[in-house]
LODRENDREN-125519 format. One record per residue (C-alpha): residue in three letters; x, y, z. Coordinates in steps of 0.25 Angstrom, whole numbers, plus 5000, padded with zeros to 4 digits. Layout:
<atoms>
+-----+------+------+------+
| res |   c1 |   c2 |   c3 |
+-----+------+------+------+
| Ala |    X |    Y |    Z |
...
+-----+------+------+------+
</atoms>
This chain:
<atoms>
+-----+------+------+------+
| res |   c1 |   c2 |   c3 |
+-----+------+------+------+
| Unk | 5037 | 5073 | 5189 |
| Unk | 5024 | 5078 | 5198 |
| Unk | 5010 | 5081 | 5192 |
| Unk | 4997 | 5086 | 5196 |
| Unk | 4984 | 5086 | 5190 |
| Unk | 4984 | 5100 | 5187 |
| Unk | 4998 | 5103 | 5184 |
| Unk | 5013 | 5102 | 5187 |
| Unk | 5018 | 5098 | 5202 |
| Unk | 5030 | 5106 | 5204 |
| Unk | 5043 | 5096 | 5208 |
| Unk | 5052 | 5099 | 5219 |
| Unk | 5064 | 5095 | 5208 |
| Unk | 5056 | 5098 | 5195 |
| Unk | 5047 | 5108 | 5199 |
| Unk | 5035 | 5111 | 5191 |
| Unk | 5032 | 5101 | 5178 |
| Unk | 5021 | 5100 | 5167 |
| Unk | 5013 | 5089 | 5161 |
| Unk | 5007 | 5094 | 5148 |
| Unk | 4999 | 5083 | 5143 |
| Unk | 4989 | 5081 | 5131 |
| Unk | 4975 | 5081 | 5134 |
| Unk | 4970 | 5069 | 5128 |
| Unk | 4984 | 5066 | 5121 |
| Unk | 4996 | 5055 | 5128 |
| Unk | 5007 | 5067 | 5128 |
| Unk | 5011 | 5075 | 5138 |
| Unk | 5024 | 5086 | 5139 |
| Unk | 5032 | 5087 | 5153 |
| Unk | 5039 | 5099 | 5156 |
| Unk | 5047 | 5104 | 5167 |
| Unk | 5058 | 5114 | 5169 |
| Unk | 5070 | 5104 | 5164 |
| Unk | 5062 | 5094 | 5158 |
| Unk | 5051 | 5092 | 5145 |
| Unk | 5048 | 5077 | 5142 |
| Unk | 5034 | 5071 | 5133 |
| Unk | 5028 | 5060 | 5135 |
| Unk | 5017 | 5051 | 5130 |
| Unk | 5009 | 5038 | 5133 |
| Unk | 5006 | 5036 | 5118 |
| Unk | 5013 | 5039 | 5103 |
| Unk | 5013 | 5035 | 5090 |
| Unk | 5026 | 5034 | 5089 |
| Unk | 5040 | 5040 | 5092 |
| Unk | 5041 | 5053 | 5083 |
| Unk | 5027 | 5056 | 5087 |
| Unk | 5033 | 5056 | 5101 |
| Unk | 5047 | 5063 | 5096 |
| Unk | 5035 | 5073 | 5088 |
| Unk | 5029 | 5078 | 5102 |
| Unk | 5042 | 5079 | 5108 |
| Unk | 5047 | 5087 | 5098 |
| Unk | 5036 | 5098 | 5101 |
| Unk | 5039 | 5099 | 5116 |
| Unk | 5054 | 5100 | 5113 |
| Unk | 5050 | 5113 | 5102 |
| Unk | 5042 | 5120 | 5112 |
| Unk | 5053 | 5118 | 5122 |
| Unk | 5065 | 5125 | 5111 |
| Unk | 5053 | 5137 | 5112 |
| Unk | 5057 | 5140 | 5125 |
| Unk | 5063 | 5153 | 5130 |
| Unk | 5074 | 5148 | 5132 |
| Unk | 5073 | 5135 | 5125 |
| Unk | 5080 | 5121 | 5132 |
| Unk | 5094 | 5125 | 5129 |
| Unk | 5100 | 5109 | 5133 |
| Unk | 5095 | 5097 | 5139 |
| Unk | 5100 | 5086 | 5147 |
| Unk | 5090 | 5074 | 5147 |
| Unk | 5081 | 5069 | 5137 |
| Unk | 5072 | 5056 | 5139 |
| Unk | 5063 | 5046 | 5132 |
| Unk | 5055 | 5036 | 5140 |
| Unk | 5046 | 5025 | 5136 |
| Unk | 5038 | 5018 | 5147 |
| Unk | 5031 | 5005 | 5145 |
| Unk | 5022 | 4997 | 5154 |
| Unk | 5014 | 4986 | 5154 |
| Unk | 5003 | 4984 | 5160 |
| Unk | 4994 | 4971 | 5165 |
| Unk | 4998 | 4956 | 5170 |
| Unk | 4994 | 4950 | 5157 |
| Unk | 5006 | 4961 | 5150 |
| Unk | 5016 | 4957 | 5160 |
| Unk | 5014 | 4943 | 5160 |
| Unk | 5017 | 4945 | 5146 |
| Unk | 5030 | 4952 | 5148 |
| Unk | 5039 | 4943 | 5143 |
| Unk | 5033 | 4942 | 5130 |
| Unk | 5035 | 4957 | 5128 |
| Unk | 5048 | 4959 | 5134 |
| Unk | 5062 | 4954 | 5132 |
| Unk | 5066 | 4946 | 5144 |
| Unk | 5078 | 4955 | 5147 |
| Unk | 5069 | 4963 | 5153 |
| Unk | 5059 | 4955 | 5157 |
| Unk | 5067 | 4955 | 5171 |
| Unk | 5060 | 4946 | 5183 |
| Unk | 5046 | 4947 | 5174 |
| Unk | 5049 | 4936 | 5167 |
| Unk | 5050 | 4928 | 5180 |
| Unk | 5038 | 4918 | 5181 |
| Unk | 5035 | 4916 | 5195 |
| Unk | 5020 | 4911 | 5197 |
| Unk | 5022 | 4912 | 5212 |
| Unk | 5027 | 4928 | 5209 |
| Unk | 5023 | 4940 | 5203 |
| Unk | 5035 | 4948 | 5200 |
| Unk | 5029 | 4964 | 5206 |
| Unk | 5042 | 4973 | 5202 |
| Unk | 5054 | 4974 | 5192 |
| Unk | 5058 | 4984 | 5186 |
| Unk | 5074 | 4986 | 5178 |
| Unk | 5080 | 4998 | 5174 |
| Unk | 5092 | 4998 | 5163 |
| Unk | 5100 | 5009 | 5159 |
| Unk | 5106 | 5008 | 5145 |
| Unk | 5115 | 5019 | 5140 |
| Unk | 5114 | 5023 | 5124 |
| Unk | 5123 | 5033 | 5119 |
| Unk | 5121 | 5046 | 5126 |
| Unk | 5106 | 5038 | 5129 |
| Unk | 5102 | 5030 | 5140 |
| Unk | 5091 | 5021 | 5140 |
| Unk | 5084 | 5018 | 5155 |
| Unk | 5074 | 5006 | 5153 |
| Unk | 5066 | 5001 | 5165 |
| Unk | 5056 | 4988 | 5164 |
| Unk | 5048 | 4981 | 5173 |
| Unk | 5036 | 4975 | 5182 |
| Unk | 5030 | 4988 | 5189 |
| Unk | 5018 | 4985 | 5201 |
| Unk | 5007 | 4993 | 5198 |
| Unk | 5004 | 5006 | 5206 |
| Unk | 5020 | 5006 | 5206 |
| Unk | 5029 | 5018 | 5200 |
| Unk | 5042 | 5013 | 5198 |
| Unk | 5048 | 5020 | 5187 |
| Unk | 5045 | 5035 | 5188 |
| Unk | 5039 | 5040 | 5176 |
| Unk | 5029 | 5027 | 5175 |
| Unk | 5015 | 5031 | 5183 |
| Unk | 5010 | 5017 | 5189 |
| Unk | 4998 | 5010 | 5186 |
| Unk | 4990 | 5000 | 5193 |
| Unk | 4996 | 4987 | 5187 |
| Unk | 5010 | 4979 | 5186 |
| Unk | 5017 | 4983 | 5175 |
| Unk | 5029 | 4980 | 5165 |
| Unk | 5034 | 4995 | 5160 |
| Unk | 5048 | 4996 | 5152 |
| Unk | 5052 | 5011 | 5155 |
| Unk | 5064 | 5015 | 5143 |
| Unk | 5069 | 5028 | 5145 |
| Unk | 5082 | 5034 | 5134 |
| Unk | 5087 | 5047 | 5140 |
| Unk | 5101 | 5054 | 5135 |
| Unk | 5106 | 5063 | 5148 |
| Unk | 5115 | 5072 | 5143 |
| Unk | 5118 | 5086 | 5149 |
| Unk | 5115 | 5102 | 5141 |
| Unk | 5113 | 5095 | 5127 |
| Unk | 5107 | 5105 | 5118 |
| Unk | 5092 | 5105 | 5117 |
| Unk | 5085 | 5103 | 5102 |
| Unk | 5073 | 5098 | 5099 |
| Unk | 5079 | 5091 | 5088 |
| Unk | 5090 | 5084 | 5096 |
| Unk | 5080 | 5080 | 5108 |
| Unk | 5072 | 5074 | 5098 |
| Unk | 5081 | 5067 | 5093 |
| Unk | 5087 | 5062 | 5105 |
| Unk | 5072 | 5057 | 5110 |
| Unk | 5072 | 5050 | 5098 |
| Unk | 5085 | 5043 | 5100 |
| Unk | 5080 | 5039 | 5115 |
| Unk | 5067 | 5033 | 5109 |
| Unk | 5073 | 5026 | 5100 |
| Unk | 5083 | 5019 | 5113 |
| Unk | 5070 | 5018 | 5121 |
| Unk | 5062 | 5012 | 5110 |
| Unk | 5073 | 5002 | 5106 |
| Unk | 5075 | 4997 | 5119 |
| Unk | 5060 | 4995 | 5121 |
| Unk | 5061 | 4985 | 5107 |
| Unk | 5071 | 4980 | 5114 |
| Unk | 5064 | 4978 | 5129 |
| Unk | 5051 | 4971 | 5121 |
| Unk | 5047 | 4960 | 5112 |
| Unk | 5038 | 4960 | 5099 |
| Unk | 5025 | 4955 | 5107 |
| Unk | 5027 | 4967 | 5116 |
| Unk | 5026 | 4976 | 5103 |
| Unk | 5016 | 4968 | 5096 |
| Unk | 5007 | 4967 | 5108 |
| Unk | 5009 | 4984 | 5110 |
| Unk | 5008 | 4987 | 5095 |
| Unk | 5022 | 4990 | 5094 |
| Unk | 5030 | 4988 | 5081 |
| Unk | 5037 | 4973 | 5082 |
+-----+------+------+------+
</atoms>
């Protein structure tokens, strides 16, 4: 997706899509021909999220004609860390599994890029998680702006694919809840305690 500062780009393969975003607020609604996704840099909690969600999908089922089916629904998490004194910390606040060649100590080497990708599939679900060391001023994910420093991101993804299934709001929500919940256990699983108590999660 392509933004001005005034508006929509349109895309050669998407054509023309909107931002709406809140103008001292962290929520914004995307909306295209075949797509409408939410999303926020700050919530108090999951059914605040599911809450807001639920009014863009009510406003959709007003349409003329309303969304008969749907074929792809998403969750995405995105995590980064940034600053040398985080990172030097990683390995308290990750599980070695993914730690991946981080957790090499070289004096004589600074490690510049790693990045792994797994998919895991979960019932009709799959869950697409991505981690790793990202130079600054880099894009290597799309989707995840760069900034100026290294960084440690761990990018979790949960979407279901599956072709003309009848659109509800109630069965959407529902289903976004069931793909937070993979997403978030799978982050419990990805961190340690430290990293929860030092970001003020629940441990």
């Amino acid at each position: 997706m392509v933004f001005g500062p005034n508006g929509p780009i349109p895309s050669a393969t998407q054509g023309v899509v909107w931002r709406m975003s809140q103008v001292e607020g962290p929520w914004t609604v995307v909306l295209a021909r075949d797509f409408v996704a939410v999303e926020t840099t700050v919530y108090s909690s999951r059914d605040e999220f599911l809450e807001k969600w639920r009014v863009v999908l009510n406003a959709l089922d007003t349409l003329d004609p309303a969304p008969a089916v749907y074929d792809r629904l998403g969750v995405r998490y995105v995590n980064r860390m940034v600053g040398n004194a985080l990172i030097d910390d990683l390995p308290k606040l990750v599980r070695r599994e993914i730690l991946g060649p981080t957790n090499i100590d070289r004096s004589d080497a600074e490690l510049v890029t790693s990045v792994s990708q797994s998919i895991f599939r979960l019932n009709s679900m799959q869950v697409k998680a991505g981690w790793g060391m990202v130079p600054g001023n880099t894009v290597i994910v799309p989707g995840i702006d760069a900034v100026a420093e290294r960084s440690w991101m761990l990018d979790i993804d949960v979407f279901t694919e599956q072709p003309s299934q009848p659109f509800s709001t109630d069965r959407v929500i529902d289903e976004t809840r069931r793909g937070a919940e993979h997403a978030y256990a799978f982050f419990r699983w990805a961190v340690l305690e430290e990293f929860l108590r030092r970001f003020g999660g629940e441990v």
